[in-house]
C-alpha distance (Angstrom), angle and dihedral (degrees) to the residues before:
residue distance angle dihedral
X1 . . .
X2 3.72 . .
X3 3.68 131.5 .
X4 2.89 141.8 -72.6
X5 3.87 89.8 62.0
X6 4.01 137.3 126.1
X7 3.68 126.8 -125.4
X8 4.08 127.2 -158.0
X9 3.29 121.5 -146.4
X10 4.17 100.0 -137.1
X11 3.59 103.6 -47.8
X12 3.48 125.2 -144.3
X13 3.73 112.2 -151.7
X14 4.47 120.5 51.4
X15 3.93 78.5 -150.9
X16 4.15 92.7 65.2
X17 4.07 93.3 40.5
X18 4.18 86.3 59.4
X19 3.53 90.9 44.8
X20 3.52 95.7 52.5
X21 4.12 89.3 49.5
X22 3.26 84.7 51.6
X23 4.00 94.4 48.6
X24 4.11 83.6 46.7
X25 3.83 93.2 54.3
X26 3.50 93.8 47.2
X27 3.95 103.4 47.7
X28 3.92 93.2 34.3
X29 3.55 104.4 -102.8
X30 3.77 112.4 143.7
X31 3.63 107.1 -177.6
X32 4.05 123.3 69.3
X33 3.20 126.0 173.1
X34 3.71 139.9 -170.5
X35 4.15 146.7 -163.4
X36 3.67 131.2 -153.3
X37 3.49 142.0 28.7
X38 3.79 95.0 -94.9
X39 3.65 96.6 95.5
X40 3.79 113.5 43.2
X41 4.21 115.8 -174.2
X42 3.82 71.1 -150.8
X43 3.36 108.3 74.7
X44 3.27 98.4 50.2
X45 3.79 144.1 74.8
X46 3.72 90.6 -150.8
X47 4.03 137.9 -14.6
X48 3.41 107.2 -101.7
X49 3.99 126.1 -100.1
X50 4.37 77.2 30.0
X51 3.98 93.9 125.2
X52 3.94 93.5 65.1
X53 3.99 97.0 41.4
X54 3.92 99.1 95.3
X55 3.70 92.8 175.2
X56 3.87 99.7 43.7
X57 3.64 95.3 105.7
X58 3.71 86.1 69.1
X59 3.75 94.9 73.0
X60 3.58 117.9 84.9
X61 4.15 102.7 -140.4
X62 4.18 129.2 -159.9
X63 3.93 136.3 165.7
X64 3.37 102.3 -137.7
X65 4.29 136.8 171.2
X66 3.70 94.6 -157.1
X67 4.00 107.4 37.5
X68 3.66 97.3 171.9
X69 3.76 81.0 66.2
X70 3.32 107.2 71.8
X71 4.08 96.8 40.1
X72 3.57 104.6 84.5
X73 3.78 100.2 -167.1
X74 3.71 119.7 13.6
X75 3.82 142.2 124.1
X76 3.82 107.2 -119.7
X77 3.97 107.1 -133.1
X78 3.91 118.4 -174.0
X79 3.81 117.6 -142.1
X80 3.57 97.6 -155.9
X81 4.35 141.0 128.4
X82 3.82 101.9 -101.3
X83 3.43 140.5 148.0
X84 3.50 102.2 -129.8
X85 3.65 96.4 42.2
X86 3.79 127.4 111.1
X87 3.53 126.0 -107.1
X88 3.95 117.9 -107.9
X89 3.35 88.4 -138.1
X90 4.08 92.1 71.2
X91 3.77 93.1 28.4
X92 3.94 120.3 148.0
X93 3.88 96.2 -155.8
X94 3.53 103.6 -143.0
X95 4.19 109.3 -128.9
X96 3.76 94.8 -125.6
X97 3.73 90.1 40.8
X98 4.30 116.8 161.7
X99 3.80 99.0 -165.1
X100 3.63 109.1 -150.2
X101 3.97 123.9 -155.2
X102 3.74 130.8 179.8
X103 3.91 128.4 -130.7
X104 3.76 124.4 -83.3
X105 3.84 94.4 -103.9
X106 3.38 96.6 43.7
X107 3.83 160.8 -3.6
X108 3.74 137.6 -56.9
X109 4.01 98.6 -95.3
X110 3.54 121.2 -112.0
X111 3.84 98.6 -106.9
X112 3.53 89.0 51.9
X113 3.42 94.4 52.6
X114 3.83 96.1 54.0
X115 3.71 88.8 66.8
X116 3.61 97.9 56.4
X117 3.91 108.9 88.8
X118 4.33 91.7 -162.5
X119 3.66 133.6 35.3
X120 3.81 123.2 -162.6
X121 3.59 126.8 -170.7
X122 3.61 129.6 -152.1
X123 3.99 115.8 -123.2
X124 3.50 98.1 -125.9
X125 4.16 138.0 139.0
X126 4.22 86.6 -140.6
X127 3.49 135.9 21.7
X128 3.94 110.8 -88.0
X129 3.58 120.8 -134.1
X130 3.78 120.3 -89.1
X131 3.87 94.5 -101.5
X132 3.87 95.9 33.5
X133 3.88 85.8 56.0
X134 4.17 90.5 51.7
X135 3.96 87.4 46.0
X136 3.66 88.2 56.5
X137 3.78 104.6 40.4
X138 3.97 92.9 44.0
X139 3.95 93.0 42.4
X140 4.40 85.6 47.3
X141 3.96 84.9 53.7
X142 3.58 99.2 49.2
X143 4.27 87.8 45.3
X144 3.49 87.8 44.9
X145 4.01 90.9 52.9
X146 3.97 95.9 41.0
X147 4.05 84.8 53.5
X148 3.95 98.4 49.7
X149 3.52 87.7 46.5
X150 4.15 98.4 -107.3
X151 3.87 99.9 113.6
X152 3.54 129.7 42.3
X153 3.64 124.7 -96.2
X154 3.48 93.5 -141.4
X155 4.61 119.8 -168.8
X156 3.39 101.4 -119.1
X157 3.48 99.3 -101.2
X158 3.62 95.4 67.4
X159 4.03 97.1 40.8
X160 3.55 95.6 55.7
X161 3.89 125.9 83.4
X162 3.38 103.9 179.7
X163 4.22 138.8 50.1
X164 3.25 121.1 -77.4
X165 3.42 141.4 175.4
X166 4.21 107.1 -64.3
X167 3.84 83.0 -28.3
X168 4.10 113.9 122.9
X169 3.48 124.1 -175.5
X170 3.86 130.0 -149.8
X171 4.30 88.3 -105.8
X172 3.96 91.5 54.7
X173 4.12 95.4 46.3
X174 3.51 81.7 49.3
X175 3.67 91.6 59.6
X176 3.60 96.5 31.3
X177 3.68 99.4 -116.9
X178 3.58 116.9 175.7
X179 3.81 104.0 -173.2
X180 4.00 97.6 -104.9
């Protein structure tokens, strides 16, 4: 696994782990990984939501009791409602950044926490759901990036990978698709 990447600390709910593949795929993020026995690749045929995540294959997936582990560089960030954490909004998104998000019923746990070396909260009057809160952290780093000038600010046409609306990209004039 390599960073940038986002771990969940045992996740509750199949439906949140294929969102947040999905969230991966579409902000570049290649590494996810998970804790618990909760949510077993195992049991099922396919994450749900997988069919309409074109990009999903792109993220490199792992169950795994000791996360940490298996980044070998990477600045541990906790996504969590603290006191003492910073604001999203002001952020500085480290580049190796391992975002860190607790379960559904609960919080990131205390040992857990003591390996993370940033914590970010997101400004919000409720608690987002799990995935909703990945969407918005990875789509604040890649904004963040394009701003400072460490991303590409892509036109349209050449950030998206998929169909779209009236939206073409390079790959589908090539091909000559004409959106029937």
């Amino acid at each position: 696994m390599h960073a940038p990447g986002v771990v969940l600390i045992n996740p509750k709910f199949p439906h949140n782990v294929g969102a947040t593949i999905r969230a991966c795929s579409c902000f570049g993020v290649e590494s996810l990984v998970w804790t618990g026995s909760r949510i077993r690749l195992s049991q099922y045929d396919r994450l749900p939501r997988e069919e309409r995540m074109k990009g999903y294959k792109s993220v490199q997936l792992m169950n795994h009791e000791r996360p940490f582990d298996l980044f070998t560089e990477g600045t541990p960030v906790c996504v969590e409602v603290y006191d003492q954490s910073e604001p999203l909004t002001t952020f500085e998104h480290p580049e190796d950044a391992v975002y860190v998000f607790g379960p559904e019923d609960g919080k990131v746990p205390q040992v857990t926490r003591r390996m993370c070396h940033r914590f970010v909260h997101i400004p919000a009057h409720f608690c987002l759901n799990l995935s909703a809160a990945v969407n918005v952290v990875l789509a604040h780093r890649l904004m963040s990036r394009q701003l400072a000038g460490n991303a590409p600010l892509l036109p349209l046409r050449e950030m998206l990978h998929e169909v779209r609306g009236e939206v073409l990209t390079p790959v589908m004039d090539a091909v000559g698709w004409d959106g029937k």
